[in-house]
LOFI-366827 format. One line per 8 residues: number of its first residue (from 1); their letters; for each residue x, y negated, z of N, C-alpha, C, CB. Coordinates in steps of 0.05 Angstrom, whole numbers, plus 5000, padded with zeros to 4 digits. Glycine has a CB too. Example, Ala and Ser with C-alpha at 12.3 -4.5 7.8 and 13.67 -1.06 7.14 Angstrom:
REM LOFI-366827
1) AS) 5264:5114:5156:5246:5090:5156:5264:5066:5156:5226:5089:5181 ~ 5257:5045:5142:5273:5021:5143:5258:4999:5157:5282:5012:5114
//
This chain:
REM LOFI-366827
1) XXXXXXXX) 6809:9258:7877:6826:9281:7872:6854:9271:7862:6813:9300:7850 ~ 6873:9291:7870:6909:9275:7863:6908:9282:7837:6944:9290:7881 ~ 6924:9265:7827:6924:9273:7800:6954:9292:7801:6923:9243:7778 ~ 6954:9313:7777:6972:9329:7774:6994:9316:7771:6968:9345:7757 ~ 7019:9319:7777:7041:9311:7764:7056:9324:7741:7057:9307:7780 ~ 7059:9309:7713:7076:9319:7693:7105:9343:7706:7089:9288:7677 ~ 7110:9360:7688:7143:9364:7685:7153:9359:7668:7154:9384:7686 ~ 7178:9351:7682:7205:9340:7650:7223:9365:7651:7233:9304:7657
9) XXXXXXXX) 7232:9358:7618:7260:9369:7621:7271:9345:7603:7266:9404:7608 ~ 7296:9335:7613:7319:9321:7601:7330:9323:7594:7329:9312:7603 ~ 7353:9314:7575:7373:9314:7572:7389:9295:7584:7375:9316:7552 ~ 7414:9292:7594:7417:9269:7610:7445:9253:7608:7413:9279:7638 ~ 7457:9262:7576:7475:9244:7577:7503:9249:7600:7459:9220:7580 ~ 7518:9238:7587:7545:9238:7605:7541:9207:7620:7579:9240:7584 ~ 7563:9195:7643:7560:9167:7652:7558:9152:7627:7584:9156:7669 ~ 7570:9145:7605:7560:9124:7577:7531:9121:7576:7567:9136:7544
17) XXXXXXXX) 7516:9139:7577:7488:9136:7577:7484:9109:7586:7473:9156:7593 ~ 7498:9104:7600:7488:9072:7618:7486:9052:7601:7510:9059:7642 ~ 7504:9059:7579:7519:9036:7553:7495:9037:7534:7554:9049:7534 ~ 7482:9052:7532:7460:9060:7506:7440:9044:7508:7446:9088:7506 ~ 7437:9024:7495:7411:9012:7496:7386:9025:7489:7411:8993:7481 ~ 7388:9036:7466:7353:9050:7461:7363:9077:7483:7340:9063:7415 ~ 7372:9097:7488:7365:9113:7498:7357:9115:7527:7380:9124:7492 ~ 7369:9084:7542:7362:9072:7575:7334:9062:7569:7386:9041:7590
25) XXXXXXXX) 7328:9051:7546:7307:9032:7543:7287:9061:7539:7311:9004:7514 ~ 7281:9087:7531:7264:9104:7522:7273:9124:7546:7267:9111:7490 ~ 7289:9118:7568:7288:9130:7594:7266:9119:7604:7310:9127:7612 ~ 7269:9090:7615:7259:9073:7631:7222:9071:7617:7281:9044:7629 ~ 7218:9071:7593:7191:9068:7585:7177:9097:7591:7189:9059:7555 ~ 7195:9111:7590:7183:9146:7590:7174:9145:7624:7216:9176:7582 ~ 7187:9135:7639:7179:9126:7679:7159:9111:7680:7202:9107:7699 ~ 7157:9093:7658:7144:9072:7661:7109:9083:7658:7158:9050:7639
33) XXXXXXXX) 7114:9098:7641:7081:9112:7633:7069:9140:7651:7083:9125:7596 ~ 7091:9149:7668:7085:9158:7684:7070:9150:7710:7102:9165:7684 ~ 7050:9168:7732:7043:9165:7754:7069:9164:7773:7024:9185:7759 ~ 7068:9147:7797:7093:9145:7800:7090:9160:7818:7107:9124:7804 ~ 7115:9184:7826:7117:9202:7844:7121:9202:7877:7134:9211:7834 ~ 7112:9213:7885:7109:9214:7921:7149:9216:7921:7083:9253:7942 ~ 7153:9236:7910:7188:9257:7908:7197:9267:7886:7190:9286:7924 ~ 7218:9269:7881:7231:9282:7858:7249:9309:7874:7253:9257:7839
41) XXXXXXXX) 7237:9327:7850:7258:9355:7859:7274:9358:7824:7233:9397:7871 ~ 7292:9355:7829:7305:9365:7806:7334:9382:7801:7308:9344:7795 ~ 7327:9398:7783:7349:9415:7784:7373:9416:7748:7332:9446:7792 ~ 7389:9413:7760:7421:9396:7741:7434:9418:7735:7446:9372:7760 ~ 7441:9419:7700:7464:9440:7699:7484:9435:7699:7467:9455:7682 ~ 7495:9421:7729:7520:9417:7736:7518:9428:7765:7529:9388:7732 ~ 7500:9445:7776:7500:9451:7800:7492:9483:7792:7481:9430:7820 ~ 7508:9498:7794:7504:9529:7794:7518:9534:7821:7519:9547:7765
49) XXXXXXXX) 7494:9548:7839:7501:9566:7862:7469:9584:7877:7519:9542:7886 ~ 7483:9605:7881:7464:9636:7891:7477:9637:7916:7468:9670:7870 ~ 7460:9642:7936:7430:9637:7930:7414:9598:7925:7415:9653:7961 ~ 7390:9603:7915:7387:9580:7916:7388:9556:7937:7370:9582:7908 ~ 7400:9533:7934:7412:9515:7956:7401:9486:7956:7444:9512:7952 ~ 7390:9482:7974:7376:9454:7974:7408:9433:7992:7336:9456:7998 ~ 7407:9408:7976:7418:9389:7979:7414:9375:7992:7422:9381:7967 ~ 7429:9354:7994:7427:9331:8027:7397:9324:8030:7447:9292:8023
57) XXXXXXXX) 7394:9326:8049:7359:9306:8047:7358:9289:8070:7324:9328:8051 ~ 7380:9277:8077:7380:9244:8099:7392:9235:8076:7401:9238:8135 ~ 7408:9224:8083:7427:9202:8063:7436:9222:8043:7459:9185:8080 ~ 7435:9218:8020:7440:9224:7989:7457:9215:7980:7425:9218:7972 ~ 7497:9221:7976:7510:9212:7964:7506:9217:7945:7527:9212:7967 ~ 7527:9208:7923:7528:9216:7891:7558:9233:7890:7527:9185:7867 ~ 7551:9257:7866:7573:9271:7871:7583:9252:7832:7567:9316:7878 ~ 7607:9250:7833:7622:9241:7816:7636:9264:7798:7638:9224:7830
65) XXXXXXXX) 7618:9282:7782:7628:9314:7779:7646:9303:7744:7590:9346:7776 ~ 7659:9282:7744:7666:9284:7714:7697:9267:7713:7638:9268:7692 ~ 7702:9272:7691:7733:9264:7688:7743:9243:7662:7749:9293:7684 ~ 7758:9228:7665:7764:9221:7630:7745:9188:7624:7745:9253:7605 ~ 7732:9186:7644:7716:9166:7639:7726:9140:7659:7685:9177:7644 ~ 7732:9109:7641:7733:9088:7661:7724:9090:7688:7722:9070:7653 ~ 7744:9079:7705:7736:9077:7738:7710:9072:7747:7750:9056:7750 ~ 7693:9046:7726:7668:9032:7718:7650:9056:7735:7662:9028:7678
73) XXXXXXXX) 7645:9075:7719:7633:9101:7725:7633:9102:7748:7643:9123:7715 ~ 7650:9103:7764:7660:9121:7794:7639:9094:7807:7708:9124:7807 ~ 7634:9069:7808:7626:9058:7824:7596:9055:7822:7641:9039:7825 ~ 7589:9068:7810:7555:9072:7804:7543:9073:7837:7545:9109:7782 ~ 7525:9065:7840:7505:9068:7866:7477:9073:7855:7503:9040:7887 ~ 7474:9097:7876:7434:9104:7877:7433:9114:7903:7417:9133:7853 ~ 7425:9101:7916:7415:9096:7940:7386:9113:7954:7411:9067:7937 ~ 7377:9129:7936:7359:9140:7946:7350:9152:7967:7357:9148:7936
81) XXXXXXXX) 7323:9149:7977:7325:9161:8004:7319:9193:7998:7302:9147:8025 ~ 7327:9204:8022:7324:9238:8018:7298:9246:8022:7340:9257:8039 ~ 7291:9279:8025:7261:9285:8018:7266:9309:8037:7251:9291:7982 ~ 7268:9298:8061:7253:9320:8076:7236:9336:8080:7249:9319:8087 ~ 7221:9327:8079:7190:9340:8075:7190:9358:8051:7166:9316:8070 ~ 7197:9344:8032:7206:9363:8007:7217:9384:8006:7221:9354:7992 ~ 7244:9385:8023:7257:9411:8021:7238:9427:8034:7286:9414:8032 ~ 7227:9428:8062:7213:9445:8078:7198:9456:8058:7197:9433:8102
89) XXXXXXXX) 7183:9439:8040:7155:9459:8026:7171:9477:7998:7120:9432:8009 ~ 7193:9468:7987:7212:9480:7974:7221:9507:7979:7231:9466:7976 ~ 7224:9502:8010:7239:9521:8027:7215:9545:8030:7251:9505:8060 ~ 7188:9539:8031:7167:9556:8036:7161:9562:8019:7149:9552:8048 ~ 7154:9559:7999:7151:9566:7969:7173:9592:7954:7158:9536:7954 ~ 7197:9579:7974:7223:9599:7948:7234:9621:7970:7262:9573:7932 ~ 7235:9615:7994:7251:9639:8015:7230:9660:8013:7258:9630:8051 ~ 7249:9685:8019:7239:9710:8028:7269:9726:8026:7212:9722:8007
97) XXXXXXXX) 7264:9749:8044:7286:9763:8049:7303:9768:8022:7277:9789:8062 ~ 7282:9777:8001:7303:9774:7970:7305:9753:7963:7297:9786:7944 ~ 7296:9733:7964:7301:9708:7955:7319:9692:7966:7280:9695:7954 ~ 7336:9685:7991:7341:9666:8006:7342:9646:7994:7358:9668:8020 ~ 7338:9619:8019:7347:9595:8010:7366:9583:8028:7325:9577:8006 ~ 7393:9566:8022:7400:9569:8032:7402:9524:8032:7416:9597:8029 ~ 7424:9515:8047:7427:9486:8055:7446:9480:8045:7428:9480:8081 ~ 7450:9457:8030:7482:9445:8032:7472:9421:8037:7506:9446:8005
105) XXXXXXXX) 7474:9405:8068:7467:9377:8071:7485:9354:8064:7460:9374:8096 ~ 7506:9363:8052:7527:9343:8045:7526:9344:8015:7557:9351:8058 ~ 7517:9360:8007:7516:9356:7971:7497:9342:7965:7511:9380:7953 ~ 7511:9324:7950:7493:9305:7935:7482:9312:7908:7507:9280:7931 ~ 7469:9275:7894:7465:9285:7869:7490:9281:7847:7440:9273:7860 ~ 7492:9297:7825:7511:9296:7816:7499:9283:7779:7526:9326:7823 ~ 7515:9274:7763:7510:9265:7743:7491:9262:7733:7519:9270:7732 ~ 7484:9296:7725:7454:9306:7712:7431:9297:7729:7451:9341:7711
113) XXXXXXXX) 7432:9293:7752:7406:9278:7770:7414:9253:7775:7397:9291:7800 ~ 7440:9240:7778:7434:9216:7777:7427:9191:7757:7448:9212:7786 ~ 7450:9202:7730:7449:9188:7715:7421:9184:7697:7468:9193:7705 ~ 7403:9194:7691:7375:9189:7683:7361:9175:7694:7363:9207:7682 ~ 7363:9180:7734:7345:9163:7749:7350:9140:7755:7339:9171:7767 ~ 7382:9129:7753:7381:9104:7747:7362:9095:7736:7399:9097:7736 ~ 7363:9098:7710:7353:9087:7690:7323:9081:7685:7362:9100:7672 ~ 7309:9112:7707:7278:9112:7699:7268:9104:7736:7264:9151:7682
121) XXXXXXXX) 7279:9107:7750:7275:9096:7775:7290:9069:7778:7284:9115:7797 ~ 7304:9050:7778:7331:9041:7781:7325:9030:7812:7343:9016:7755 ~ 7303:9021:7822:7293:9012:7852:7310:9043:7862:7248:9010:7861 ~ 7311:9060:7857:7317:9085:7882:7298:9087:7907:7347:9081:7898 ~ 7262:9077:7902:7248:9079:7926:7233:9106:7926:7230:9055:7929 ~ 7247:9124:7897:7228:9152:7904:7251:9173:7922:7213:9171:7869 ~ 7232:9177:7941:7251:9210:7955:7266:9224:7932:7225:9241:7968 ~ 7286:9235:7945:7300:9255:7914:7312:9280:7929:7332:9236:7891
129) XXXXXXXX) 7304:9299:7908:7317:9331:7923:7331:9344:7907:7296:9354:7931 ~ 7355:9349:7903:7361:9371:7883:7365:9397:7896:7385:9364:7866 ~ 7366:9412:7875:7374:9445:7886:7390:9454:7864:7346:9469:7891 ~ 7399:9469:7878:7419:9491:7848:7403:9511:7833:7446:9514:7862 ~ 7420:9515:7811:7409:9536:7790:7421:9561:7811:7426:9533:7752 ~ 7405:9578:7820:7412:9608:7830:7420:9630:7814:7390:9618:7842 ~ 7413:9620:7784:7429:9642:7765:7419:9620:7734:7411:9685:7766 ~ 7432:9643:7710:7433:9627:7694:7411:9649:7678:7463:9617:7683
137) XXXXXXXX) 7391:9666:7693:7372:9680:7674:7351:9672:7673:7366:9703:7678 ~ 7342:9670:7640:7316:9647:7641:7293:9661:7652:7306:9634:7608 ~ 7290:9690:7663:7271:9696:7673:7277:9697:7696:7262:9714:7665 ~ 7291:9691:7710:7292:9683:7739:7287:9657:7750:7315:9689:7747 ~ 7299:9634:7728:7291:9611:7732:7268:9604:7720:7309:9595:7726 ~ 7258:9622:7706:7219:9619:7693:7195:9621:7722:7208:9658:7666 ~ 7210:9639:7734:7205:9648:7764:7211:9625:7783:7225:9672:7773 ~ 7226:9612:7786:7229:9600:7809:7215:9569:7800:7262:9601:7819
145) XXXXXXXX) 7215:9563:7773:7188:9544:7769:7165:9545:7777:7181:9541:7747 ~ 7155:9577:7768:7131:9579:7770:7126:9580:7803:7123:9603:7752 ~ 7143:9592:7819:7130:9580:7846:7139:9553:7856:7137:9598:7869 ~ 7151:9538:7844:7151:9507:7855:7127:9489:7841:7182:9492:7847 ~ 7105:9507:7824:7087:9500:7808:7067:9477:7824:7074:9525:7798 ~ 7062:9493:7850:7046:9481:7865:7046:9446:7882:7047:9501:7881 ~ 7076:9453:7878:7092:9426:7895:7075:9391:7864:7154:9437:7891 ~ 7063:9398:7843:7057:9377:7824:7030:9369:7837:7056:9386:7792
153) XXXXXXXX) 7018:9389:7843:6989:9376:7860:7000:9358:7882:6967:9402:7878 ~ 7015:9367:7896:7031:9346:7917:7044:9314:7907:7057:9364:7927 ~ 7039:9316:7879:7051:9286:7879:7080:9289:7856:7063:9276:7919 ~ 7093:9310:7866:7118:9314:7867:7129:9319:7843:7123:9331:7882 ~ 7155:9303:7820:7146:9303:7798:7176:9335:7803:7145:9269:7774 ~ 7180:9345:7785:7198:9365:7766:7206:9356:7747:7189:9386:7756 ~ 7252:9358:7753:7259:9351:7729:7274:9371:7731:7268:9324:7720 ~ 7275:9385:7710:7296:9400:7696:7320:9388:7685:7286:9413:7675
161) XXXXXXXX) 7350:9383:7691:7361:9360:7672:7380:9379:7658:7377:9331:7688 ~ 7388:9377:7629:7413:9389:7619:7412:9367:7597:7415:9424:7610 ~ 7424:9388:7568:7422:9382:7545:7413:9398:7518:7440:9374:7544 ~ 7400:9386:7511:7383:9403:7484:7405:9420:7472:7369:9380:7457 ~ 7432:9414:7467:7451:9422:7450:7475:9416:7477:7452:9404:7417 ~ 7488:9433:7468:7511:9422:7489:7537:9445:7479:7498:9426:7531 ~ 7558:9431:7465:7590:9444:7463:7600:9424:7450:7596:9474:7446 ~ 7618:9413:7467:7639:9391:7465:7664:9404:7447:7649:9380:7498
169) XXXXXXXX) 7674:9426:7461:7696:9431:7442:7692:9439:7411:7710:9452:7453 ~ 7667:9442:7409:7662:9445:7380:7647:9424:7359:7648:9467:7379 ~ 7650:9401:7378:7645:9378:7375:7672:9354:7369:7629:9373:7397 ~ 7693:9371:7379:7717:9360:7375:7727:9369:7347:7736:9368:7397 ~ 7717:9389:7333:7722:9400:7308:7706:9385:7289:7715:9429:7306 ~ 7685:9380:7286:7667:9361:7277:7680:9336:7269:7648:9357:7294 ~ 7676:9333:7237:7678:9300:7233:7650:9287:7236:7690:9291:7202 ~ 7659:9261:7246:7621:9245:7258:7626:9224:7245:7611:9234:7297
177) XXXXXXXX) 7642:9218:7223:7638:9194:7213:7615:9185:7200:7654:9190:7199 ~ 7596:9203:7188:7579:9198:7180:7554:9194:7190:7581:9208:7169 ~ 7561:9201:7212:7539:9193:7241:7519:9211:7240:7522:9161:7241 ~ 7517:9242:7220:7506:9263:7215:7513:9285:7236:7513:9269:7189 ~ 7496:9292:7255:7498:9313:7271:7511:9335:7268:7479:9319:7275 ~ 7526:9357:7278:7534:9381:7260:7517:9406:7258:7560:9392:7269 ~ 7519:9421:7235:7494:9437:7232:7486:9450:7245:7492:9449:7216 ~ 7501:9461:7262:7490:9480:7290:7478:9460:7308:7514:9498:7308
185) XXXXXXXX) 7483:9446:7312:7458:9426:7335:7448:9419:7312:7467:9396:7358 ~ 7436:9411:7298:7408:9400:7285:7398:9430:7283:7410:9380:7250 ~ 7405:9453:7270:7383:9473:7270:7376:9486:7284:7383:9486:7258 ~ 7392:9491:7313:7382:9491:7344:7356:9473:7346:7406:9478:7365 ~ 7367:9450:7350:7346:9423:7356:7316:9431:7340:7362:9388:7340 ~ 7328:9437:7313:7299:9439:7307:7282:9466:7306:7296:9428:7282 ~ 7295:9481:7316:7283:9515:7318:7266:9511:7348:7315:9545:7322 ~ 7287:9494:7370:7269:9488:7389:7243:9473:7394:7280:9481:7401
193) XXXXXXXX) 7249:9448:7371:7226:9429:7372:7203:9451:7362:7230:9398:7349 ~ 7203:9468:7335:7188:9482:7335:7174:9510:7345:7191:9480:7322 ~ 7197:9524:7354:7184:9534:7378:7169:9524:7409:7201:9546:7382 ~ 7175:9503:7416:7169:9502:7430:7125:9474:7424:7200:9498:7445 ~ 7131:9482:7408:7108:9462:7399:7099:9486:7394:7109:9437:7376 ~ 7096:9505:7382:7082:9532:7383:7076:9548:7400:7090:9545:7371 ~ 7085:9537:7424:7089:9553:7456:7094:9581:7459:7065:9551:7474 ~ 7118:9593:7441:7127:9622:7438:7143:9617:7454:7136:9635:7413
201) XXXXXXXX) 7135:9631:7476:7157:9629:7510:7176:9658:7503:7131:9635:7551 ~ 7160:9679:7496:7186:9697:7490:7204:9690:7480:7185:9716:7478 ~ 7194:9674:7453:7221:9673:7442:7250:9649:7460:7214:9662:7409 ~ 7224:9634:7477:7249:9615:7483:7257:9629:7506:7244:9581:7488 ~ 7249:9642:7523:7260:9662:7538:7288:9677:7535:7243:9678:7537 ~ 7283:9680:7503:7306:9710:7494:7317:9680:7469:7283:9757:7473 ~ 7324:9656:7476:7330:9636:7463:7360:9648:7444:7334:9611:7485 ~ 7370:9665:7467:7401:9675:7452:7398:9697:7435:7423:9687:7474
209) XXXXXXXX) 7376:9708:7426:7375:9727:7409:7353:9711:7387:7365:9758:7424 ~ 7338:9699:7391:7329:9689:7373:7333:9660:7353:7313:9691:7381 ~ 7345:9645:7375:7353:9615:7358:7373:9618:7344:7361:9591:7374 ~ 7374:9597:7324:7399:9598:7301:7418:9589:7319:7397:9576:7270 ~ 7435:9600:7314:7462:9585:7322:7469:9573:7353:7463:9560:7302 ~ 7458:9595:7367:7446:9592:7384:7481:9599:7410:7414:9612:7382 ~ 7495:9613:7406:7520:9619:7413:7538:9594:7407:7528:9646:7399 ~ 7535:9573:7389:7550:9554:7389:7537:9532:7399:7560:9551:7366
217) XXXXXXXX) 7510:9532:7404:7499:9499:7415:7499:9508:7436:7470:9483:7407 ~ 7494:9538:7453:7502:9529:7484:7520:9556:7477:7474:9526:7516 ~ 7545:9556:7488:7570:9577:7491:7562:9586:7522:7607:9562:7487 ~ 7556:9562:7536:7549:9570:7564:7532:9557:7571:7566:9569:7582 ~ 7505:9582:7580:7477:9554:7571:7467:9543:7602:7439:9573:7552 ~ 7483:9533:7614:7476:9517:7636:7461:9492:7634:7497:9511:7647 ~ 7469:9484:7605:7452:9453:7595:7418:9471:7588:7471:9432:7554 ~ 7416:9490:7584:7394:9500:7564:7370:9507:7593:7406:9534:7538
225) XXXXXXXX) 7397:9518:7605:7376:9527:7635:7354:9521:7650:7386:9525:7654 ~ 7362:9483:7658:7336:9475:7674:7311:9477:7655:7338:9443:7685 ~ 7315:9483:7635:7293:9475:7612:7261:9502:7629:7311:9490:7564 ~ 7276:9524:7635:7265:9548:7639:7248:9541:7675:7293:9575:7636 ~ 7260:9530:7689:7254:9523:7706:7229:9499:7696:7278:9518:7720 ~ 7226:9486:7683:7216:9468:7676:7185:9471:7663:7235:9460:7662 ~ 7195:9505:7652:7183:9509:7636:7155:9534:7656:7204:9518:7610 ~ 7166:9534:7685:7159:9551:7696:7138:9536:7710:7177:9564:7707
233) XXXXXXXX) 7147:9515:7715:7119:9492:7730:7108:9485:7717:7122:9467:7743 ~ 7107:9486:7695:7091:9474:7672:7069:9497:7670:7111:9468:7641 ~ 7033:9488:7658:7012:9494:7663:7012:9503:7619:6992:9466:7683 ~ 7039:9489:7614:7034:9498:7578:7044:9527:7566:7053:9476:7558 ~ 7054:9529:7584:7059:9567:7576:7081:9555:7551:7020:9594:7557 ~ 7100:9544:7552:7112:9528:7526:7104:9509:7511:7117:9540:7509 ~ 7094:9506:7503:7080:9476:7492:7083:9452:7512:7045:9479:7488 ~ 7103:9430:7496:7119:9411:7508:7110:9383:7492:7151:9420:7506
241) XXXXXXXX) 7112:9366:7503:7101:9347:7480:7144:9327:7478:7058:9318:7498 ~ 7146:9324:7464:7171:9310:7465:7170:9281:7464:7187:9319:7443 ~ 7186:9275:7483:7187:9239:7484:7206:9226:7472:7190:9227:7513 ~ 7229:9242:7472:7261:9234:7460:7270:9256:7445:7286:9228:7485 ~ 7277:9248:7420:7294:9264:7411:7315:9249:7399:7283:9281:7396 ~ 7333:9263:7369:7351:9246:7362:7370:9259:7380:7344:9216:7363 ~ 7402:9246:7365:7427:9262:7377:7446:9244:7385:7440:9282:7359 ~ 7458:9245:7402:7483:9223:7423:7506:9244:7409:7481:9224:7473
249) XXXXXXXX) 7519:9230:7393:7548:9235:7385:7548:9277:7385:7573:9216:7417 ~ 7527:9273:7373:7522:9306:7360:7501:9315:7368:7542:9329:7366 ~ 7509:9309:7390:7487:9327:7419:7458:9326:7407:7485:9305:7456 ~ 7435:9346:7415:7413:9337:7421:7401:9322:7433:7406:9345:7423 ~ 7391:9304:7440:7376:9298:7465:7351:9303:7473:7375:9278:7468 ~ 7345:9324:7457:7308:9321:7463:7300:9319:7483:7290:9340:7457 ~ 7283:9317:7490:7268:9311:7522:7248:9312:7518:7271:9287:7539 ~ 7227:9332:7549:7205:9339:7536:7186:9338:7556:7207:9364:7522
257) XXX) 7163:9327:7563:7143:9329:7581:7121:9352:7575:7131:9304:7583 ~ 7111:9363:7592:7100:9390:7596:7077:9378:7612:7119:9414:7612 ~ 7049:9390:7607:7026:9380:7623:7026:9409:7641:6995:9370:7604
//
């Protein structure tokens, strides 16, 4: 019998991630303890588009979606092969006249899917698929997990990628000398660690009415998003076991595997 495959959700760092020793080193061990996957489908909150859109699946460039950062960055390679097969059962799973799905064979992966799999693939010998976020409602993307649920018996792992916490400009207000997180991401971070170890899906559902401070760790919760998708393939109804946590220059990083 196949064994099931885990879901992730990540956090995934900007290109520096590459620079991080413990956080590449607790990528790469987190792959390492894993079954290794037939394909990866993963979905990045750096790719918002409706209807939902499956990406290249022959050759897989990398989309370079960021700014401000050494050239270094721009010359990254992941070579991965595409997942044909993948999209088709993607494609059967998610189309229907209200649903469409639609193609972009020239879009690649972009930061949020590449930069992690460096690190936890770095061979690039697993298939890779991304798709876009089709909206930013966690009950729509609770939905479109739960029917890609099936695709984990197949082998096929699920990554959700964003960030536990995510607002830079209010991170620019922040003094970090003390290497102390600011209070709205730590009591985010930890409203989630504990909700979600209690597996109260409403509440993380309705995350914007119930988390602390929840309007300033995501202003625009595209990082918070894949989590819901993540959370939709997953067999824990919320209950996540966490592999990474701790914070990159404020940020959260938690990261969380789902049986």
């Amino acid at each position: 019998m196949a064994i099931r495959t885990p879901v992730l959700y990540l956090s995934h760092g900007a290109p520096p991630l590459a620079d991080d020793v413990t956080w590449t080193r607790q990528l790469a061990g987190w792959a390492a303890g894993l079954p290794k996957p037939k394909a990866i489908l993963v979905v990045s909150a750096h790719w918002e588009e409706a209807p939902l859109t499956l990406g290249a699946t022959t050759t897989v460039p990398l989309v370079y979606d960021f700014w401000g950062f050494p050239d270094r960055y721009h010359q990254v390679r992941y070579a991965a092969p595409g997942a044909p097969e993948l999209a088709t059962q993607v494609r059967a799973l998610l189309h229907s006249p209200a649903t469409p799905v639609r193609d972009a064979p020239e879009r690649g992966l972009d930061h949020g899917a590449y930069v992690p799999l460096v690190e936890m693939y770095p061979a690039a010998d697993v298939p890779v698929l991304q798709i876009s976020l089709p909206s930013l409602d966690p009950r729509v993307l609770y939905d479109v997990g739960r029917k890609l649920a099936p695709l984990r018996d197949e082998g096929v792992l699920i990554i959700g990628s964003g960030f536990f916490t995510h607002n830079l400009s209010a991170l620019r207000q922040v003094d970090a000398s003390d290497g102390a997180p600011p209070q709205w991401s730590a009591e985010f971070d930890q409203w989630g660690a504990e909700t979600l170890r209690s597996g109260d899906l409403d509440a993380l559902l309705d995350f914007q009415h119930t988390a602390p401070a929840a309007a300033v760790a995501h202003p625009k919760i595209e990082h918070f998003a894949p989590l819901f998708v993540s959370l939709g393939a997953s067999s824990a109804e919320g209950a996540g076991r966490t592999v990474i946590d701790g914070f990159w220059y404020g940020l959260a990083k938690r990261s969380l595997e789902f049986s």
